[in-house]
C-alpha angles and dihedrals in degrees: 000000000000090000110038075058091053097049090044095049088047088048090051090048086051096051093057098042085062089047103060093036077059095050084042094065094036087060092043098059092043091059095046087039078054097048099041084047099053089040079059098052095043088055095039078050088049105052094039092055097090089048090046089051096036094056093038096048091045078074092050108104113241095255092058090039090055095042088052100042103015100110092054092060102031116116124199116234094270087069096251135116114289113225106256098237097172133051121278100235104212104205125190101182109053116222092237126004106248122190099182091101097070090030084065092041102044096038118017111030105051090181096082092052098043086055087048090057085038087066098040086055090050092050118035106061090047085056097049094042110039079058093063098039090055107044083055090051098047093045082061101049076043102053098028122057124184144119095268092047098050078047088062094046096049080050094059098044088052090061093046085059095050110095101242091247085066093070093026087098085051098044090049090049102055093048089054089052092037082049098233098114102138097021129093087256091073087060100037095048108063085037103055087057099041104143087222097096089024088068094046109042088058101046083051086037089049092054089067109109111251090222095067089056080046097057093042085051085052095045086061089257109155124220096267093049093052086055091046107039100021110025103040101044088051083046099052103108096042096051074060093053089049099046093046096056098044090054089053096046093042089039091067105033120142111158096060104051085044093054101031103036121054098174119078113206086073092056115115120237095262085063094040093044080070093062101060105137117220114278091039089080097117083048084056091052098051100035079054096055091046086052088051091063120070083046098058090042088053089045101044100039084049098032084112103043080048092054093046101046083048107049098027119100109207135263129075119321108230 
């Protein structure tokens, strides 16, 4: 009897002591779920402040803007930068909502919304087109496999690694030569044959089982009707993922209209966002919050076709 006790009693020890190495290790991975989570949303607080600020000080009237900011912006009357002698105040809440900003900017300055359809008519059409472009292309690499035509791909995938100023001189070059230089096409045409969507549309094209093109060629499907009715519905997300990226990077494009475009009055508004004067900073401020727009709609109405070209590995979802 003395013994079954003993063995009980050491059973029972044993059991506690797993369940408080259990609890242990629950509390464990709370606290580090806790922490991870706090650490996100510092940083998350930390990269939407400028938005933050940027949104709240566009309904700041022009007299509190420039006694908050004033200093930072200020120039001496040699036209150079003043020594900031007193604190930036960096204000969120503004002291009284003022809408004459985008009532400037909407109604009587055009400029800002002729630069805004400047940059709609550079864009769209790079977007549109450098889709099509690309899911041909990458058909093609898909399909049609050879040395000369892997030659062609790593090609393409050593200009998507090259910084566009890189190929800026080139570009430049060739619309000289081409004779576009101050025209759209200077812009559209490099973009429309950028290699970007090019290289990921056929690494997602290239994850399609070969078997599925197979049983479509069997079925008596043309090439044509494999692109159309195979290729482009399994692609569809990723095509999302694509357009969505190439919107953001031409959106806020800067180098190319500089260089490409000599005449002003073509720039988009992100050129034209960098040539504020002094005095024009709650304008800034506005004109910056209308440019926000049309890039989180587009991200927010694609975040999950983004998240699923991204993370989906090809083939055909159950």
């Amino acid at each position: 009897m003395t013994g079954g006790r003993k063995k009980r009693a050491e059973l029972e020890i044993s059991e506690d002591a797993y369940r408080r190495m259990i609890g242990r290790k629950r509390r464990l991975t709370k606290v580090r779920r806790g922490a991870a989570a706090f650490i996100a949303a510092l940083i998350a607080v930390l990269f939407l402040m400028p938005i933050v600020l940027t949104i709240t000080n566009s309904f700041m009237s022009a007299s509190e803007i420039s006694s908050n900011y004033g200093q930072v912006f200020a120039t001496s009357d040699s036209g150079g930068k003043t020594f900031i002698s007193k604190q930036v105040n960096l204000k969120f809440i503004p002291d009284m909502v003022s809408f004459s900003q985008y009532i400037t900017v909407l109604f009587k300055s055009p400029d800002y919304l002729f630069k805004f359809w400047n940059s709609v008519i550079l864009v769209v059409p790079i977007v549109g087109f450098q889709l099509l472009v690309a899911l041909l292309a990458s058909y093609g690499f898909t399909r049609y496999r050879g040395k000369l035509k892997e030659i062609i791909f790593f090609t393409y995938i050593i200009l998507m690694l090259m910084p566009y100023q890189v190929t800026l001189v080139p570009n430049y070059l060739v619309s000289s030569w081409l004779h576009i230089l101050d025209t759209r096409w200077a812009i559209w045409l490099p973009g429309i044959f950028s290699p970007f969507a090019v290289y990921l549309l056929t690494k997602y094209m290239r994850r399609i089982p070969v078997s599925v093109m197979e049983a479509a060629q069997i079925d008596g499907a043309g090439e044509w009707q494999i692109f159309r009715h195979v290729c482009m519905p399994l692609c569809r997300g990723c095509m999302c993922s694509v357009a969505i990226l190439i919107f953001i990077d031409y959106w806020n494009m800067v180098e190319q209209p500089l260089i490409l475009l000599s005449d002003d009055a073509m720039h988009p508004l992100s050129v034209f966002l960098s040539k504020i004067k002094n005095g024009e900073i709650g304008l800034a401020f506005a004109v910056a919050t209308i440019y926000m727009v049309p890039t989180l709609l587009v991200f927010l109405y694609g975040e999950d076709y983004l998240v699923e070209g991204i993370t989906y590995q090809g083939g055909i979802k159950g």
